[in-house]
N, C-alpha and C positions, 0 to 999 in steps of 0.2 A: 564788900560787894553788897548792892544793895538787893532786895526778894524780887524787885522787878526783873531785873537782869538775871538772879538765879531761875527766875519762874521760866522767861524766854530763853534761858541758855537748856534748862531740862528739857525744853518744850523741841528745840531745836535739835539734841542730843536723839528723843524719841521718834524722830524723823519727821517733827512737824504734826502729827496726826491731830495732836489736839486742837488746832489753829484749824485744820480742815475741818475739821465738825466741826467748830465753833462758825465757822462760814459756812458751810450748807445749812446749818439749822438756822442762821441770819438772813440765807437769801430766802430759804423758804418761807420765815415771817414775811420779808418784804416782799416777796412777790406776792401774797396772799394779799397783804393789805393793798398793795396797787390795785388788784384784783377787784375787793372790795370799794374801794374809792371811785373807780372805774364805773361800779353799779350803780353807786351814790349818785352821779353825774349823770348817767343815763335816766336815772329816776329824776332825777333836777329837771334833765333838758327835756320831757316826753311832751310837757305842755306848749312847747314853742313849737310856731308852725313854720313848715320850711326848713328845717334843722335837723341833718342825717350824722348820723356816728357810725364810724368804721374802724374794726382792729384792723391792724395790720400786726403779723410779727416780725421782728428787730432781732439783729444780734447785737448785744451789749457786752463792753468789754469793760473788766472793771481792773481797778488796778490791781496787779499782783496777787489777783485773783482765775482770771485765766474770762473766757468768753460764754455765754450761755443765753439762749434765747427767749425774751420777751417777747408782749403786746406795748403798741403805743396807740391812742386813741386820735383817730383825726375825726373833728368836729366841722361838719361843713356845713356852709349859712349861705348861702346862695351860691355866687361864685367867689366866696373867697371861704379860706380855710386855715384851724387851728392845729395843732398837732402837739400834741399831751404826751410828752414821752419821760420813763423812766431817766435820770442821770447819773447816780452813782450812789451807793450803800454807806464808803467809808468817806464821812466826812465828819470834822469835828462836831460837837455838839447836836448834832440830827441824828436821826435813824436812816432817814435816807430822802432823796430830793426827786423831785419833777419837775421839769418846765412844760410851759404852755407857750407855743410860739406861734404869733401872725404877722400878717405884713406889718402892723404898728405896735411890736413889741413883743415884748416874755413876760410871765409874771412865773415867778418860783412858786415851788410848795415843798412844804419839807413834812419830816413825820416825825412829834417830838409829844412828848408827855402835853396832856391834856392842861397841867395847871404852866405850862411853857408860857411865858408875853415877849420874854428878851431871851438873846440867846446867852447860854450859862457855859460859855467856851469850857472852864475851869472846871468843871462837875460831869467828869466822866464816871464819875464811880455811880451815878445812876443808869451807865449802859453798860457796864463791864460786870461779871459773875454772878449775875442775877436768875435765879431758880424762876422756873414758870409760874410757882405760887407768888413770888416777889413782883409779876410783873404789872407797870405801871400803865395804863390805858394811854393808848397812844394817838393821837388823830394828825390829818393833814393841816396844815393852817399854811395861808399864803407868806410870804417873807418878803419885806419890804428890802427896798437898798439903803446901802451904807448912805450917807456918815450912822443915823438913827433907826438901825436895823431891830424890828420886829417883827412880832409874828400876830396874825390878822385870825382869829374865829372864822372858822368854813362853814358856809351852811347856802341853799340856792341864789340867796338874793347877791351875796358876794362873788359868789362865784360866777354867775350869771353876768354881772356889772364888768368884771376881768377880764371874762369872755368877748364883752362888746367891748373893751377898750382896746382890744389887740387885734381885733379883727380887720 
């Protein structure tokens, strides 16, 4: 038997407990850093004129995790409008994703180690047992589509340019 399968069979044995901490103390990074990112974008957009941001809260349900309520940011530019919402925590290779969705489009964001360009499907053991001294700075960067999927440096002028492309 291999340690994987003993670690999740104790883990199951002990009723799960550790799987549940191990996910409330994941949702509350990611909700902090949504949090944060959130401010970043508000500090981006204050110089445009004409351009109102509103939270709304959301219930998000994530998988086989159970429901728990968020903010999503709608960014509105005259009469048309964006909507920046959280998407889900467990996905390969990320920490966790957001879309930004307008009449002409989505652009993804995901939250992955600072030194991230390509995704590293293969290299989980940089988000699995990691002490909060170990941890790695993490930031949002845009994520382009397949077939040549990367990830794009966040900072106003890209973001800004996303913004008006989806609009």
């Amino acid at each position: 038997m291999n340690l994987e399968l003993i670690a999740y069979t104790e883990i199951i044995r002990m009723g799960g407990n550790i799987m549940t901490e191990n996910w409330e103390n994941k949702k509350k990074k990611w909700m902090e850093s949504i949090e944060q990112f959130y401010n970043e974008i508000e500090t981006w957009m204050k110089s445009i004129p004409d351009l109102k941001i509103i939270h709304e809260a959301i219930e998000l349900e994530e998988k086989n995790k159970g429901c728990f309520n968020i903010e999503r940011m709608i960014i509105k530019a005259g009469k048309k409008n964006a909507v920046l919402k959280p998407v889900e925590t467990v996905i390969m290779g990320v920490h966790a994703s957001l879309e930004l969705q307008g009449d002409n489009g989505i652009v993804k964001f995901v939250l992955v180690p600072e030194d991230y360009k390509i995704p590293n499907l293969f290299d989980n053991t940089r988000f699995e047992n990691k002490k909060d001294s170990d941890a790695e700075k993490l930031i949002w960067k845009i994520v382009t589509s397949s077939p040549l999927v990367k990830f794009i440096d966040m900072n106003k002028e890209v973001f800004t340019e996303s913004l008006m492309r989806i609009l």
